[in-house]
C-alpha positions as CSV (number, residue, x, y, z in Angstrom):
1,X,-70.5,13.0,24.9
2,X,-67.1,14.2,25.7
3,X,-66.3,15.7,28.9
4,X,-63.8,17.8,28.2
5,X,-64.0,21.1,29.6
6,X,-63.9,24.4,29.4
7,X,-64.5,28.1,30.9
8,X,-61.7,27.1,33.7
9,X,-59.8,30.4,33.5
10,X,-62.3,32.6,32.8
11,X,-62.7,32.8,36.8
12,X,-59.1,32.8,37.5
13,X,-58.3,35.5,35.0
14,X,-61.4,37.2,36.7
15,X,-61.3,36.9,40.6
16,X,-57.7,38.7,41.0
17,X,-59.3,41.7,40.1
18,X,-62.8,41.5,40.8
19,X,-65.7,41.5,42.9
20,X,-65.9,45.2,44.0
21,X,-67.0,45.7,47.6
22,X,-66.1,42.4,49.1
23,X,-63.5,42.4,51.8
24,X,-59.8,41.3,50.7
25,X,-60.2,38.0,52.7
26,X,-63.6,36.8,51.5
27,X,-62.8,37.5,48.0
28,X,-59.4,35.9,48.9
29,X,-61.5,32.8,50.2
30,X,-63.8,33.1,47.1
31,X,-61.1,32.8,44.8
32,X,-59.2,29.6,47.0
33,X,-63.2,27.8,46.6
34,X,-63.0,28.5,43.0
35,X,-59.4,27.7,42.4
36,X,-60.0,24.5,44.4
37,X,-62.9,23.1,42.9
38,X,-61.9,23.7,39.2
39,X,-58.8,22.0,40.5
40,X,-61.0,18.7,41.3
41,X,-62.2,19.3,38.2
42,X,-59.5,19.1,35.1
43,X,-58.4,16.3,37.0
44,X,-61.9,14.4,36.9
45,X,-62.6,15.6,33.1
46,X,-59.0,13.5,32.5
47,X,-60.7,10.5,34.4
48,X,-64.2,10.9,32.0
49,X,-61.8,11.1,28.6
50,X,-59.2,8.6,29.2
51,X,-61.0,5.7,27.5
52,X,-61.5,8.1,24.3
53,X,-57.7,9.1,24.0
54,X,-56.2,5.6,24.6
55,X,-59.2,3.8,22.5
56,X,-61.9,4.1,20.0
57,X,-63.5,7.7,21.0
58,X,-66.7,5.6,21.3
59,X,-65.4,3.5,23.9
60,X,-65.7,6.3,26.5
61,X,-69.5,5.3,26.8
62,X,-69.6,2.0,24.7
63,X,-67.4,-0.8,26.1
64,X,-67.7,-3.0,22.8
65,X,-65.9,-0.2,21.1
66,X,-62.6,-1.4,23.2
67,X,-59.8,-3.0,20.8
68,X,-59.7,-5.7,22.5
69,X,-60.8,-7.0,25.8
70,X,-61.7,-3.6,28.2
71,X,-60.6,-5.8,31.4
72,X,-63.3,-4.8,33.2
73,X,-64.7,-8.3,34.5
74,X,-68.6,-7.4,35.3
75,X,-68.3,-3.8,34.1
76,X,-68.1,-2.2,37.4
77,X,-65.8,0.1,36.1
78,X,-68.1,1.5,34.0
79,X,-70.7,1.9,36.2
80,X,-68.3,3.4,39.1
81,X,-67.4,6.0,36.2
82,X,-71.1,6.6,34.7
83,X,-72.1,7.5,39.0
84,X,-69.3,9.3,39.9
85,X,-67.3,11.0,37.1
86,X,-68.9,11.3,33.9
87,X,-70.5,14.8,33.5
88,X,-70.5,15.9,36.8
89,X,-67.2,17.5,35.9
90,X,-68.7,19.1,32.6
91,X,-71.4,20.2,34.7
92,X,-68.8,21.7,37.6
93,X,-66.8,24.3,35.2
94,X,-70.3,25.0,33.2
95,X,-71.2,26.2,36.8
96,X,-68.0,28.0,36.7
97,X,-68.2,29.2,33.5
98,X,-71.1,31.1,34.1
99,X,-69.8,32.5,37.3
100,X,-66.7,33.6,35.6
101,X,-68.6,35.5,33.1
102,X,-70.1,37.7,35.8
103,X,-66.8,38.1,37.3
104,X,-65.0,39.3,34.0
105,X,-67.9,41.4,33.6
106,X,-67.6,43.2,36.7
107,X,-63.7,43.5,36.5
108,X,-64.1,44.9,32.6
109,X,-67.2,47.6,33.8
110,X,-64.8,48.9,36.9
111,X,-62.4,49.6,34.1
112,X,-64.9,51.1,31.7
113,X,-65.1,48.7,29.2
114,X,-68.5,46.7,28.2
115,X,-69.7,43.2,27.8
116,X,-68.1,43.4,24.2
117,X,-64.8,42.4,25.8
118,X,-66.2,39.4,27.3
119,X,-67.9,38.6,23.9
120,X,-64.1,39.0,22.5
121,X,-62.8,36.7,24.5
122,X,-65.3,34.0,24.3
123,X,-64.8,34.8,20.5
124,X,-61.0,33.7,20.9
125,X,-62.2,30.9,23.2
126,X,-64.1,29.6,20.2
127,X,-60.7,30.0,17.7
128,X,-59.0,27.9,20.7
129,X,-61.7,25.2,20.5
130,X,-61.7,24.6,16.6
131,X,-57.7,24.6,16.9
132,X,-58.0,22.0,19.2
133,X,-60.7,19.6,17.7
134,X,-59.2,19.4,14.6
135,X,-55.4,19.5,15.2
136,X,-55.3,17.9,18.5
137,X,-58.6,16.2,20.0
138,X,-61.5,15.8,18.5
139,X,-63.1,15.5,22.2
140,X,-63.2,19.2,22.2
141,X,-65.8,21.3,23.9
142,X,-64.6,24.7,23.8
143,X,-66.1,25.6,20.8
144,X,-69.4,25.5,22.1
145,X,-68.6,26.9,25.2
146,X,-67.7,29.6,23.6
147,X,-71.0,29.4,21.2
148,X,-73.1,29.4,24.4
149,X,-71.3,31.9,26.3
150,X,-72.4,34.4,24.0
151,X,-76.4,33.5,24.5
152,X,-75.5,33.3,27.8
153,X,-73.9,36.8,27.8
154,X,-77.3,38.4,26.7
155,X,-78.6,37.1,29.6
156,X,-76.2,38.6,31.8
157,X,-78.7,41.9,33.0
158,X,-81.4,38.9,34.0
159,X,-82.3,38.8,37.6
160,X,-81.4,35.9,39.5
161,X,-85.0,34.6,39.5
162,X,-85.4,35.1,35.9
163,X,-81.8,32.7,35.2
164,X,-82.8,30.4,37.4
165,X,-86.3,30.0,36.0
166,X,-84.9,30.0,32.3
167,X,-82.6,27.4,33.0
168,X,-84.4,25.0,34.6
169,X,-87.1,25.1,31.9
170,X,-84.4,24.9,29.3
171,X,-82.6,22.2,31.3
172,X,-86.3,20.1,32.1
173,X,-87.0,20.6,28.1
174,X,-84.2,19.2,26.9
175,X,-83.7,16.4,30.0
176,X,-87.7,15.3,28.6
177,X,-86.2,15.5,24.8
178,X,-83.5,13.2,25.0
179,X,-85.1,10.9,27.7
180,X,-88.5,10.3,25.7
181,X,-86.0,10.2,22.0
182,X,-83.3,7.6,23.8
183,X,-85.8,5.7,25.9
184,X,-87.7,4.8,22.4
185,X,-84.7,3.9,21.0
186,X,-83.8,1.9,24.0
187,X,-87.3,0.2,24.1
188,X,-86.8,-0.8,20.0
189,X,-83.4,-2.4,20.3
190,X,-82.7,-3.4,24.3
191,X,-86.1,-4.6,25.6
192,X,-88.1,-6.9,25.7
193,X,-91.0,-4.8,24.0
194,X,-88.7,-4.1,20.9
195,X,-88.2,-8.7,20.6
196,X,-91.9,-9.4,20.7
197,X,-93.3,-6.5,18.9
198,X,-93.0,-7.4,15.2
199,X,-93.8,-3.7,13.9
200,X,-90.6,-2.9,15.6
201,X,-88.2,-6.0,14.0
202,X,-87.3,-3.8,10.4
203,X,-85.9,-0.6,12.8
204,X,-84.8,-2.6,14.9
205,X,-82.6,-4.1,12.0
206,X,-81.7,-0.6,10.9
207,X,-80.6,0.4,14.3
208,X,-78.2,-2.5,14.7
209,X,-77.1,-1.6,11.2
210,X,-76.6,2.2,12.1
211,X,-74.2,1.0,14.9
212,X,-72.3,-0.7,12.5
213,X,-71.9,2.3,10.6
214,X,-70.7,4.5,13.5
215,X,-68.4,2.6,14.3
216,X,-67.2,1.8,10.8
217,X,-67.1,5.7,10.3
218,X,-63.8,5.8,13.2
219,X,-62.6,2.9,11.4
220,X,-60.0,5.6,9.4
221,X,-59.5,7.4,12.7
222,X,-58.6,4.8,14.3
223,X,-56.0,3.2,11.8
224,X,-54.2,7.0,11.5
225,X,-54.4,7.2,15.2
226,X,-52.7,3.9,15.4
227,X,-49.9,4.3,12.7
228,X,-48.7,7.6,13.6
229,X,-50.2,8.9,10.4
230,X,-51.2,12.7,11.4
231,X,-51.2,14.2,8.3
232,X,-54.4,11.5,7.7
233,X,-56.0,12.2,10.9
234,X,-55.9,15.9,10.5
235,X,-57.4,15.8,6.5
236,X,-60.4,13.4,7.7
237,X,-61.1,15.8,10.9
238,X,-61.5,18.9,8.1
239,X,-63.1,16.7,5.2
240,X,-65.6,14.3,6.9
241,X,-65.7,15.6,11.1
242,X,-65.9,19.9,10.0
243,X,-69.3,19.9,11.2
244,X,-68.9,17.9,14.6
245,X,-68.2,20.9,16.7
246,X,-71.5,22.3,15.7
247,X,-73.3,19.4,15.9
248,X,-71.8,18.5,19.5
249,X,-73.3,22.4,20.1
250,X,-76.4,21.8,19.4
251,X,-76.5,18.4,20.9
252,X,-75.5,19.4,24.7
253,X,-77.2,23.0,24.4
254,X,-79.7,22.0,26.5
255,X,-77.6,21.2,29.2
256,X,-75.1,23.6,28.5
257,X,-76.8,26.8,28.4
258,X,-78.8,26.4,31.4
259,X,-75.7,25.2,33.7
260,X,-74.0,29.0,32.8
261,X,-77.2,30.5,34.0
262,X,-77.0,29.1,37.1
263,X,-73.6,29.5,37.7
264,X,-74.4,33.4,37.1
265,X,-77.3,33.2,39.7
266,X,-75.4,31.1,42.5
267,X,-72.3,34.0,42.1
268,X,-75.0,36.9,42.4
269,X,-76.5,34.6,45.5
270,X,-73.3,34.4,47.0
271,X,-73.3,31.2,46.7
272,X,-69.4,30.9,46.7
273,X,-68.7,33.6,49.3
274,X,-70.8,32.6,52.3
275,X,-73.8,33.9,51.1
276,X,-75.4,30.6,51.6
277,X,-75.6,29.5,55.4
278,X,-73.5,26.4,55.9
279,X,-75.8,24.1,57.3
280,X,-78.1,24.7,54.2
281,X,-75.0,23.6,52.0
282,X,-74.5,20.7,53.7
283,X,-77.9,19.6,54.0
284,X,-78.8,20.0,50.3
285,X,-75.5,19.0,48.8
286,X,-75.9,15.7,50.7
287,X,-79.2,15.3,49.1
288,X,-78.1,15.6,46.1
289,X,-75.3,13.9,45.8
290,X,-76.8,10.8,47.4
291,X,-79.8,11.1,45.6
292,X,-78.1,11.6,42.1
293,X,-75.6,8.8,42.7
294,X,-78.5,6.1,44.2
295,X,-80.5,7.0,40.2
296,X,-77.4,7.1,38.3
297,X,-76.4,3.0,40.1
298,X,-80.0,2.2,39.0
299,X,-79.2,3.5,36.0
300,X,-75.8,1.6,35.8
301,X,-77.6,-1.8,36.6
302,X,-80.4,-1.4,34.5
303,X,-77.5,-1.0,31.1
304,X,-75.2,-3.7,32.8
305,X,-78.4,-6.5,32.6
306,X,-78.9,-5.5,29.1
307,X,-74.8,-6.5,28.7
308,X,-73.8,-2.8,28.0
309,X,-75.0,-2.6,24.5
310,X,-74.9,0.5,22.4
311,X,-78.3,2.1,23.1
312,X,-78.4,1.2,26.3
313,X,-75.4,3.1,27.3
314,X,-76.2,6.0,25.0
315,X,-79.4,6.0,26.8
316,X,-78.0,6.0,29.9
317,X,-75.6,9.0,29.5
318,X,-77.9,11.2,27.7
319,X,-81.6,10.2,27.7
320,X,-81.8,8.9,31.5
321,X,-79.1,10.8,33.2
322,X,-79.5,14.6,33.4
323,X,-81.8,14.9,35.9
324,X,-80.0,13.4,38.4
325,X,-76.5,14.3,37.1
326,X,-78.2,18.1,37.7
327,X,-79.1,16.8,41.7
328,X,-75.3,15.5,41.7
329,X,-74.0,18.7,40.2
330,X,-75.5,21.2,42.5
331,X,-74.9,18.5,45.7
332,X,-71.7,18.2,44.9
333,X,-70.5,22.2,44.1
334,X,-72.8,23.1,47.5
335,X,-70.3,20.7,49.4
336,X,-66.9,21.6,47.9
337,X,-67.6,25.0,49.1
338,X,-68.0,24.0,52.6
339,X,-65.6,21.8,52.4
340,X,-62.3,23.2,49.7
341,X,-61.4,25.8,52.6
342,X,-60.6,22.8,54.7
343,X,-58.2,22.0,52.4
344,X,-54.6,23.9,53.7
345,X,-52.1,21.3,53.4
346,X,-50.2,20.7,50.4
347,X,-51.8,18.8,48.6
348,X,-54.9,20.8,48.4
349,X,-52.6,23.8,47.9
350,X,-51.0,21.7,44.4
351,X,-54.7,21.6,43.2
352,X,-55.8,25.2,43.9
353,X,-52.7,25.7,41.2
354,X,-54.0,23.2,39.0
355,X,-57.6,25.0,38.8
356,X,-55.3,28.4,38.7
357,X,-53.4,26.7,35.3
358,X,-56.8,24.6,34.5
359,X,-57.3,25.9,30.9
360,X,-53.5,25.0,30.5
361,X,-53.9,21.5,32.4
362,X,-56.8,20.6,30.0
363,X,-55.6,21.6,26.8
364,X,-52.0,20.4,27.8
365,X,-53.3,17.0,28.8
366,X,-54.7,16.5,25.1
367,X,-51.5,17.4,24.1
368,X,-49.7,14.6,26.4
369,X,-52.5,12.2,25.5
370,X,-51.2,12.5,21.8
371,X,-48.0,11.9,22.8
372,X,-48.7,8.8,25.0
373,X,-51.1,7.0,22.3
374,X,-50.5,8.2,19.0
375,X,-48.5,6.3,16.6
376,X,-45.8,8.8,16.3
377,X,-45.1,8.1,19.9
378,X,-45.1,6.1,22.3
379,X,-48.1,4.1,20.1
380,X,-50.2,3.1,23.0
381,X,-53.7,3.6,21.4
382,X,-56.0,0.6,21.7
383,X,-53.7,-1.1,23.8
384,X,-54.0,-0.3,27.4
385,X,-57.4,-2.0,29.1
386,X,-59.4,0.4,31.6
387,X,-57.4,-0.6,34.5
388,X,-54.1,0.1,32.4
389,X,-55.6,3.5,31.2
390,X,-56.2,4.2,35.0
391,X,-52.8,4.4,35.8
392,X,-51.9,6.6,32.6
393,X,-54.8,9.0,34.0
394,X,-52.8,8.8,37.9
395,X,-49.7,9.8,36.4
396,X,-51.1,12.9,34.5
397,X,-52.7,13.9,37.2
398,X,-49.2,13.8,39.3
399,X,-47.8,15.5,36.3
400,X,-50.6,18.6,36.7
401,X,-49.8,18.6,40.6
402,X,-46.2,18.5,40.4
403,X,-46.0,21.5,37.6
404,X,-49.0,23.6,38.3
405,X,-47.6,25.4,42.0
406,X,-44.3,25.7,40.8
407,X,-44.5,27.4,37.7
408,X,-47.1,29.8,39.4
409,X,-44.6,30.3,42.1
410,X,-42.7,32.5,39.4
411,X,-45.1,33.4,37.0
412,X,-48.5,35.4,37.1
413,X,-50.6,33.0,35.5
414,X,-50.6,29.4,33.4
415,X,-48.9,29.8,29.7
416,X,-52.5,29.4,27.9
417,X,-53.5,31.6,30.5
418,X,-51.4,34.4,29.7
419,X,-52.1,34.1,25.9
420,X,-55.2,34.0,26.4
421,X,-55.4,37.4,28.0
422,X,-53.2,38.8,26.0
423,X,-55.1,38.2,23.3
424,X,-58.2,39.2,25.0
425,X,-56.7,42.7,26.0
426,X,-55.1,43.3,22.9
427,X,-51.5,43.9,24.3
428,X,-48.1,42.0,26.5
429,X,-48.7,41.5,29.6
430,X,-45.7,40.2,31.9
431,X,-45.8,37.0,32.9
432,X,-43.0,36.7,35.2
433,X,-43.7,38.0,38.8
């Protein structure tokens, strides 16, 4: 339910070695498009989680889990969110996540070594992931990046045709699971069919009830988030949330699995180097994106008449959604390819660094959200509306800009970055240019 990413150095650690037999200025362009778009992308996976570090983690997809009024009059802010933001960045550095894989694959066989490097450093991916959940975040999804990265990897010596086809029948499966599971669930407590239907009034009961529990169940979260107690919120996270990271495995596999497969296919396609004539980019990226976005407004309008109730937004964002968020996904990579190299001024220069430091950016903006909302801090949580946690968002994202190109001005990589390899490799790498 999260959006919080991962995978975004595994092509940056990748492309400054690899891709044997392409030309220094395409794979120079390739890396640019790649740096570019996970730029985009940590920024927009801050805009998805910003209602679940300053709030109730529910309240990223349920309104009525705000403290408070969420100060969104009509709840357009939600629905301008649910079309444009949420899980299209997830989906973005899945894409790149997969692509990255081939990349480090490549770069690790040119040297000698095999595909058990990669599977080491997805293994310390995965350490990076539980460290986070239950010490900084619980919004995590590293872990099961990592947990999927390792299928994924046996999947690797595929052909492009057989990827493709396995993850679109992996992605239609689960899109039909959740959408004929949620849309019950939907029908029993949101519609019309669930009021008149008397067979349906006892679950209908025990779903409202279950709500009630769920969010009962942050109610100790919440109170250590707001008084600062850490000690609290790290004991709960290891006694009663242990199995979450699993469970959140298990419960975006479908999606997850089959977005690295295509990433590997699109790389092998060329899909990121010009292998893919231009006009065809545009035309199907438009597609779509349009497309995508017009179902995922329907969408929007069809929870915002039912008043943005629990099921109906849970329905939204994982029973009704995937298929189009896929369209949106695919529309929207085909056109930042086209158009990232357009980008040459400064600004679009500040957030090719930000995709170069992404995994650094990502985890480091957990780290700031702690300090902005826990109570330790500044104390913030549950008391900033959407609007107000809109400008906490702009102001990270000027922090990531205004770092990001410096610091790789004098150093070779991000600091997670450079940990992160070392680790991988085993020995110190410089860091300093």
């Amino acid at each position: 339910m999260s959006d919080a990413a991962a995978g975004m150095p595994q092509v940056q650690d990748t492309c400054e070695e690899s891709g044997a037999g392409a030309s220094p200025v395409a794979e120079g362009e390739r890396i640019a498009t790649l740096d570019f778009i996970r730029g985009l992308a940590v920024m927009g996976i801050l805009a998805a989680n910003i209602a679940a570090f300053g709030q109730p983690f529910h309240a990223a997809i349920y309104p009525g889990a705000f403290k408070g009024d969420p100060g969104d009059p009509g709840g357009w802010l939600w629905i301008a969110q649910f079309v444009l933001v949420d899980g299209k960045m997830r989906g973005l550095f899945t894409l790149l996540f997969g692509a990255g894989m081939v990349l480090f694959v490549e770069k690790a066989r040119a040297r000698g070594a095999t595909r058990a490097l990669q599977a080491w450093r997805l293994v310390i991916l995965m350490a990076f992931g539980l460290a986070h959940f239950f010490f900084v975040w619980r919004g995590d999804i590293l872990f099961f990046y990592a947990l999927f990265g390792l299928v994924a990897l046996a999947c690797m010596g595929w052909s492009v045709r057989a990827q493709v086809a396995a993850g679109f029948i992996g992605y239609l499966a689960g899109a039909l699971l959740y959408g004929l599971l949620l849309s019950s669930m939907w029908a029993v407590s949101d519609s019309s069919l669930g009021e008149s239907n008397p067979d349906f009034a006892a679950r209908r009961a025990g779903m409202a009830e279950m709500v009630e529990q769920v969010l009962a169940r942050d109610a100790a979260e919440n109170a250590a988030l707001a008084s600062g107690d850490y000690g609290a919120l790290v004991s709960e996270r290891l006694t009663e949330r242990w199995t979450e990271p699993l469970q959140g495995a298990l419960s975006l596999g479908f999606e997850t699995l089959p977005m690295m497969l295509f990433g590997m296919a699109l790389l092998r396609i060329g899909f990121f180097s010009g292998g893919v004539a231009r006009a065809t980019l545009l035309r199907w990226g438009w597609i779509g994106l349009v497309t995508g976005g017009l179902a995922h407004l329907a969408i929007g309008l069809v929870i915002r008449e039912g008043g943005f109730s629990y099921y109906g937004t849970l329905t939204a964002f994982i029973g009704w959604s995937p298929l189009p968020r896929l369209a949106m996904v695919l529309g929207m990579a085909a056109l930042l390819v086209v158009y990232a190299p357009l980008a040459t001024g400064w600004l679009g220069d500040r957030v090719r660094a930000a995709g170069r430091a992404a995994f650094t950016n990502y985890l480091g903006t957990s780290i700031v959200m702690m300090l902005v909302f826990q109570g330790w801090a500044l104390g913030l949580f549950g008391q900033l509306n959407r609007p107000q946690l809109y400008l906490v968002m702009v102001l990270a994202w000027a922090a990531m800009l205004a770092w990001s190109k410096p610091w790789l001005d004098r150093y070779r990589y991000g600091p997670l970055e450079w940990l992160w390899r070392c680790l991988t490799y085993r020995q110190l790498f410089p860091l300093r240019k």
